[in-house]
C-alpha positions as CSV (number, residue, x, y, z in Angstrom):
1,X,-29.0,-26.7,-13.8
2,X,-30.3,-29.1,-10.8
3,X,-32.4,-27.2,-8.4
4,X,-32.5,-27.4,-4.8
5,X,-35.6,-27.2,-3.1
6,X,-36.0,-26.6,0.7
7,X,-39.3,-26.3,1.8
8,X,-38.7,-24.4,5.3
9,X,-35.6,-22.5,5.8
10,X,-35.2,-20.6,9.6
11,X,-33.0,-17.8,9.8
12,X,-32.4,-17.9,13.0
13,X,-29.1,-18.8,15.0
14,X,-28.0,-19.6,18.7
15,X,-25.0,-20.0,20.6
16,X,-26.0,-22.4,23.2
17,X,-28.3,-26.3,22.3
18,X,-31.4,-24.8,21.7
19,X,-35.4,-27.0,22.1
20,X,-36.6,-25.3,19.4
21,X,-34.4,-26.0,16.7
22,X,-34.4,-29.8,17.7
23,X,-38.2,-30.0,18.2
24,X,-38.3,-27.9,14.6
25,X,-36.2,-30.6,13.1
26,X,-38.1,-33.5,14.8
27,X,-41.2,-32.4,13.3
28,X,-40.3,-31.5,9.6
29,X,-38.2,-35.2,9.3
30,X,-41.9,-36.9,10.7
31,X,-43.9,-34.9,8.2
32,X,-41.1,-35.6,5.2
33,X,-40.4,-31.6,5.5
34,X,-37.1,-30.4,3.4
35,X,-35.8,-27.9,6.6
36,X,-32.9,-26.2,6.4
37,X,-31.6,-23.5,9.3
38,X,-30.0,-20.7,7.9
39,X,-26.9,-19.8,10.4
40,X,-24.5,-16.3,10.3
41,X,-22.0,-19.0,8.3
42,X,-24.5,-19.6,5.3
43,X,-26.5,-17.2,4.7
44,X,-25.0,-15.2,2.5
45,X,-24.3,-18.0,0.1
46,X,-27.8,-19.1,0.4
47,X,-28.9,-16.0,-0.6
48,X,-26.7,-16.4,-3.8
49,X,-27.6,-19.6,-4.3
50,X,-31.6,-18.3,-4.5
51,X,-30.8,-15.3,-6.5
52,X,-29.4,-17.7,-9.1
53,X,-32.3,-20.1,-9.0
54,X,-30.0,-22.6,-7.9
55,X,-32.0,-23.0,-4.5
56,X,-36.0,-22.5,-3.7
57,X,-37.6,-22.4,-1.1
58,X,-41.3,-23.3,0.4
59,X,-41.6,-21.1,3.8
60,X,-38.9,-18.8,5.3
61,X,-39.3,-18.0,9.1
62,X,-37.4,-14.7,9.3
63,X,-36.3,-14.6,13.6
64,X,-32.8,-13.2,13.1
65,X,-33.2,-10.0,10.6
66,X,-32.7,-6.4,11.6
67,X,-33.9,-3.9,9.2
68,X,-32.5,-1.0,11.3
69,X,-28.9,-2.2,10.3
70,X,-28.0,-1.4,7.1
71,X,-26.4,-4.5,5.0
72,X,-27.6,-7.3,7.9
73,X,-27.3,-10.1,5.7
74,X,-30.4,-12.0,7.1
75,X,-32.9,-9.0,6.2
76,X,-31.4,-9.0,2.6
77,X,-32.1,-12.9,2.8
78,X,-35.8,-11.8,3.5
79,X,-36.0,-9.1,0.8
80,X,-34.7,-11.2,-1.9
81,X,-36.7,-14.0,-1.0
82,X,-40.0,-11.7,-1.0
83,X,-38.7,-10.8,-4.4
84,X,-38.4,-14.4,-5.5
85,X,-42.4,-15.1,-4.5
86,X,-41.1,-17.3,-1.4
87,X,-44.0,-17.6,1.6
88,X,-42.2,-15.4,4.6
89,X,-43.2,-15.2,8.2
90,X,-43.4,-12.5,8.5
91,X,-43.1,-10.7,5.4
92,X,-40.5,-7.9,5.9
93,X,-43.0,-5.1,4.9
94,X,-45.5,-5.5,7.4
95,X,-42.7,-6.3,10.0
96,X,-41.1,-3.6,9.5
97,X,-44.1,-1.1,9.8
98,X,-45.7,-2.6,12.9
99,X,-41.8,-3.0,14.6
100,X,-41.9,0.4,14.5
101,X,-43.8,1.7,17.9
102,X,-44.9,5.1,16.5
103,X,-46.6,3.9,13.5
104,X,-48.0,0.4,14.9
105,X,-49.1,3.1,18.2
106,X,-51.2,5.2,15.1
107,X,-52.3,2.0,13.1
108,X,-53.9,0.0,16.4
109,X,-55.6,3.4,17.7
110,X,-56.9,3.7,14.4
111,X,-58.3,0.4,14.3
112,X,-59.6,0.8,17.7
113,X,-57.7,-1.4,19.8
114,X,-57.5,-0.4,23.4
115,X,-53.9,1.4,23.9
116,X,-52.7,3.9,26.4
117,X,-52.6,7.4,25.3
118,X,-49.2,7.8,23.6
119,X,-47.9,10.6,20.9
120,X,-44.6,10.2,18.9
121,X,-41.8,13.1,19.1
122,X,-39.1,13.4,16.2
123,X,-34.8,13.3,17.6
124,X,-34.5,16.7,15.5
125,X,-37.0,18.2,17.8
126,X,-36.4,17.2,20.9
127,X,-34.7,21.1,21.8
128,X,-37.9,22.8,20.4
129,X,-41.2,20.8,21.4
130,X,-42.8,21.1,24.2
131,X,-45.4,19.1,26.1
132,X,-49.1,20.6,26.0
133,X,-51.3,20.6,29.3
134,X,-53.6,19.1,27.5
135,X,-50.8,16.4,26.0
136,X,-49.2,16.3,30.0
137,X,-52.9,15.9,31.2
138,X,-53.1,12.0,29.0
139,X,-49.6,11.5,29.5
140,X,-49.3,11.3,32.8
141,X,-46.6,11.6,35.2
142,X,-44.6,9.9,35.1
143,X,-44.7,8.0,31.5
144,X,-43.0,5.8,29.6
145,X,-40.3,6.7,26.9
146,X,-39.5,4.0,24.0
147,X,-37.3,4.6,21.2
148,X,-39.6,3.6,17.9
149,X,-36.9,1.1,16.3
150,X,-35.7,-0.1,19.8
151,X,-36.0,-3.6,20.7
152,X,-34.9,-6.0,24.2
153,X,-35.8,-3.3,26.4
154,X,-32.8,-0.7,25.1
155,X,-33.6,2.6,26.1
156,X,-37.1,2.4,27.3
157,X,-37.7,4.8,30.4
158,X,-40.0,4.3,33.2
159,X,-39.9,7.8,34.7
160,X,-40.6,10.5,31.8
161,X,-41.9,14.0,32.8
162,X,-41.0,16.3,30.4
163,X,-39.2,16.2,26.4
164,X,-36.1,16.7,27.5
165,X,-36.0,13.2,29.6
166,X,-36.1,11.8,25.6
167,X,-32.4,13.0,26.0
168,X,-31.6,9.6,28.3
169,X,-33.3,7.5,25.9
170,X,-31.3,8.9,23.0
171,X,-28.3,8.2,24.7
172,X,-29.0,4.4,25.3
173,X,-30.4,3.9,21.9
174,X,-30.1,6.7,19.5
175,X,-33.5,6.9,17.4
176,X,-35.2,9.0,14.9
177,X,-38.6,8.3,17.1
178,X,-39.5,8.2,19.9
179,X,-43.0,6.8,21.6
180,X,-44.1,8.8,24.8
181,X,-46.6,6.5,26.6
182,X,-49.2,7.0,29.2
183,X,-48.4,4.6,32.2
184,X,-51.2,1.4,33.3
185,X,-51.8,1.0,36.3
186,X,-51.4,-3.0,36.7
187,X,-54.4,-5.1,38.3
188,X,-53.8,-8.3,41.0
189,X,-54.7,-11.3,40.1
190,X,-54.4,-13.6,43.2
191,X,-51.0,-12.6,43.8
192,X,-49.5,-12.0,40.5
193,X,-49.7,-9.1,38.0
194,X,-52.9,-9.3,35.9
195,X,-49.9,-9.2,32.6
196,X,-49.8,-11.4,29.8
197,X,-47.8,-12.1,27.0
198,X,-50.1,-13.5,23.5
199,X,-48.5,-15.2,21.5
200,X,-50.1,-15.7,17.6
201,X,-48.9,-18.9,16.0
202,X,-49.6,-19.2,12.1
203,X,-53.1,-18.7,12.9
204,X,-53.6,-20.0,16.5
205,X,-53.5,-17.9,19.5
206,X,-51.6,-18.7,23.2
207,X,-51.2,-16.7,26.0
208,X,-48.9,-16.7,28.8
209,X,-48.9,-15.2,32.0
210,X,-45.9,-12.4,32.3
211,X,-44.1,-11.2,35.0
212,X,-42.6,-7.5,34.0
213,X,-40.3,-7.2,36.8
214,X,-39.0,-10.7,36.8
215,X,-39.6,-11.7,33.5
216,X,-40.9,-15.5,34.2
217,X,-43.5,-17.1,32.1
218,X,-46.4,-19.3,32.9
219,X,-49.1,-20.5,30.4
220,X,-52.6,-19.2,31.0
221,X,-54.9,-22.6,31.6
222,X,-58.3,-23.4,30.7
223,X,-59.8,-22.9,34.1
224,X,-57.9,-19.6,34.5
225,X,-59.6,-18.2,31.3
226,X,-62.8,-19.0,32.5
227,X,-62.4,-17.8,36.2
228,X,-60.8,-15.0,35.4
229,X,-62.5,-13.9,32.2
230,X,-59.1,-13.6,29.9
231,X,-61.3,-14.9,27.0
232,X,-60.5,-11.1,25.5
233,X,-56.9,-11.6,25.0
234,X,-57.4,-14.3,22.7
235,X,-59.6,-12.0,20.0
236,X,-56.8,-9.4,20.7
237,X,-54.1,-11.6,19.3
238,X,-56.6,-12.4,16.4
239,X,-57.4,-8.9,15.9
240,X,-54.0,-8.1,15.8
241,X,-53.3,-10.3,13.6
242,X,-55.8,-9.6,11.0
243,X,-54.8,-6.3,11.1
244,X,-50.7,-6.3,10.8
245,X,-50.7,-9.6,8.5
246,X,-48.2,-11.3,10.8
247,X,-48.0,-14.9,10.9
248,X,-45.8,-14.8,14.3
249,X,-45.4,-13.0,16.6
250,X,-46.2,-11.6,20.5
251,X,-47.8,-8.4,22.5
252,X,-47.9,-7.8,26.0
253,X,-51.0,-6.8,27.7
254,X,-52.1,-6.1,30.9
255,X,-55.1,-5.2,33.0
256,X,-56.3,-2.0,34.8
257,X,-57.8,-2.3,38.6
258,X,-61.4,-1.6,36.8
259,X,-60.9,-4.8,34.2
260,X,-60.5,-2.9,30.9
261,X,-57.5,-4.4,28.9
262,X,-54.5,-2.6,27.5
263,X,-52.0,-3.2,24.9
264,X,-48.6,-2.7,26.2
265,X,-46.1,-3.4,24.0
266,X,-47.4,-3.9,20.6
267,X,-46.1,-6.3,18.2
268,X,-43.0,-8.2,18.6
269,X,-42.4,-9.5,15.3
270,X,-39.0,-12.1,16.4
271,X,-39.9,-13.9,19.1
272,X,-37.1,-15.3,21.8
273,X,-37.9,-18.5,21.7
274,X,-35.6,-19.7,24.5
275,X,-36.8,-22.9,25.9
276,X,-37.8,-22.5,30.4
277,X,-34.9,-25.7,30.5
278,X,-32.6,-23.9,28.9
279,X,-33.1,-20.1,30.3
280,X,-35.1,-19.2,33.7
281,X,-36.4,-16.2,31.3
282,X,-37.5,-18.4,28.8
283,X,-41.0,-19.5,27.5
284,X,-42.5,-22.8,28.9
285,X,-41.2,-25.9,26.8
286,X,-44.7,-27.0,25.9
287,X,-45.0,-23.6,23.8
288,X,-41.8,-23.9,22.2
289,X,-42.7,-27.0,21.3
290,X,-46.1,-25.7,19.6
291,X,-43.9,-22.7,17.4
292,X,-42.0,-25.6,16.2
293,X,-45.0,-28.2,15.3
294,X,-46.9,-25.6,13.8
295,X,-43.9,-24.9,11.6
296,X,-43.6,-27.7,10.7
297,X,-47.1,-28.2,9.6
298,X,-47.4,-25.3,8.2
299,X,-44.6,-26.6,5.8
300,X,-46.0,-29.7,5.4
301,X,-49.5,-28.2,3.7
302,X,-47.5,-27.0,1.1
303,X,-45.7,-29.7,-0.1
304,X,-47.5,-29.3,-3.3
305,X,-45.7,-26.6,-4.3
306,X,-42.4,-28.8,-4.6
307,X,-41.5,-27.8,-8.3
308,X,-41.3,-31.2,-10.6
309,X,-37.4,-32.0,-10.9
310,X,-36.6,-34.5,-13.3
311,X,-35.5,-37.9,-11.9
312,X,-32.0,-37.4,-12.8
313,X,-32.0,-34.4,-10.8
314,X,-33.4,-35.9,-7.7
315,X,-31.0,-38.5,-7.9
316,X,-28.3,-36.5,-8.1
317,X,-29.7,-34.5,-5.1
318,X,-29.2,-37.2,-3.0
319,X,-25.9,-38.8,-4.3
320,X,-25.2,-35.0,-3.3
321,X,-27.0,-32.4,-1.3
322,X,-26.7,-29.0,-1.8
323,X,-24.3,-27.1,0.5
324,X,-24.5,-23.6,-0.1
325,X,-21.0,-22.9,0.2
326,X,-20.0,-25.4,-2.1
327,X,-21.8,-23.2,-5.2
């Protein structure tokens, strides 16, 4: 049995031309990278196809799973493939621990990262608990409410005061947990909200400027780091990700009027990589562009670990490829 090797699979899909795909493919074809983007339409027969040993793969980038949906075909993908020894980013246990705000919120404090006071309250208790005055006195009024498992922004409230206000939250994205977070007050920087978003890319570390109300990105330049001493939010996104093991992924930060740093929303594990050109809400080209290089190199470092296929095999490969659906 002839085996098909890809050495970088993306589960990832779009409805619309996308930069980052095309810069992805751009750079695995220069570097002689095997790539192969996993869309809704294959990935269930890839995931056969692996299972049988029909197909291996290098390096799966996992930016379309959801582990909160039972049977989501992409996050089986990534389970089997972790099962079959395959390099994932991320790898689907550590995503899903840090995805989840209560227990990345009790990890990072732990570690000593600078967070906002916060405390996790269970759905089944929401009739029952009650806020302490000590617990009301860190909180805040009034704080925010995030649903643990939550993601794009479903369910988060702005304007918590008491336990029962989990109620809205719970309507707009049911939960088992819930994140009650103190508030930062946000810092000016010469006009424009002293926010960021940092992004850690298989071991390097950017950071954009973030606007939370309108959502536009700007990268952070050299001479801004300097004059404005943001030097700190690059060792956060290398602390952070020392600590969760994540290869990709963002956090948003922010500053308080007196300079310290806060962590805002911690680790975002699938980044939207939706290209400025393509979406006003996007990030800037230039760091799309650097996901998809540093993909691809990352790819291309391993290209020793291309199993030995005879030359009958490879041959064969090419007179022709491997289309999962044709197994």
């Amino acid at each position: 049995m002839s085996l098909r090797w890809y050495d970088l699979a993306l589960a990832y899909w779009t409805e619309q031309d996308d930069l980052f795909v095309r810069c992805l493919r751009e750079n695995c074809a220069r570097r002689g990278v095997d790539f192969f983007l996993v869309e809704p339409c294959w990935v269930d027969d890839l995931a056969r196809a692996v299972e049988a040993g029909r197909v291996g793969v290098g390096i799966l980038c996992d930016l379309a799973s959801d582990g909160t949906s039972p049977g989501d075909p992409y996050a089986r993908l990534a389970w089997l493939a972790r099962e079959c020894g395959v390099r994932l980013v991320n790898d689907p246990v550590q995503a899903a621990h840090f995805s989840d705000k209560g227990a990345a919120h009790a990890a990072l404090t732990a570690a000593g990262l600078p967070l906002p006071f916060g405390l996790t309250v269970r759905a089944d208790e929401l009739d029952t608990r009650v806020l302490t005055p000590e617990e009301r006195g860190r909180l805040g009024e009034p704080f925010y409410i995030k649903p643990c498992h939550g993601f794009a922004c479903r369910g988060v409230l702005a304007d918590g005061r008491e336990i029962a206000d989990v109620r809205r939250s719970q309507a707009a994205c049911a939960d088992t947990h819930y994140l009650l977070q103190r508030r930062v007050e946000v810092a000016d920087i010469s006009g424009r909200p002293a926010y960021w978003r940092v992004f850690s890319i298989l071991g390097d570390v950017r950071v954009c400027w973030w606007h939370p109300a309108t959502r536009h990105y700007a990268l952070v330049t050299g001479w801004q780091v300097t004059q404005y001493q943001l030097r700190p939010l690059f060792d956060l996104g290398r602390r952070l990700a020392a600590l969760t093991g994540l290869e990709l992924f963002s956090v948003e930060v922010a500053r308080r009027p007196d300079g310290a740093f806060r962590l805002i929303d911690y680790v975002n594990d699938q980044i939207d990589l939706r290209a400025q050109s393509f979406a006003a809400d996007g990030l800037p080209d230039e760091l799309v562009r650097h996901v998809a290089a540093g993909l691809a190199d990352a790819a291309g470092r391993e290209l020793g670990r291309r199993p030995a296929i005879p030359a009958a095999d490879v041959l064969r490969e090419r007179l022709q490829d491997f289309t999962p659906g044709d197994h």
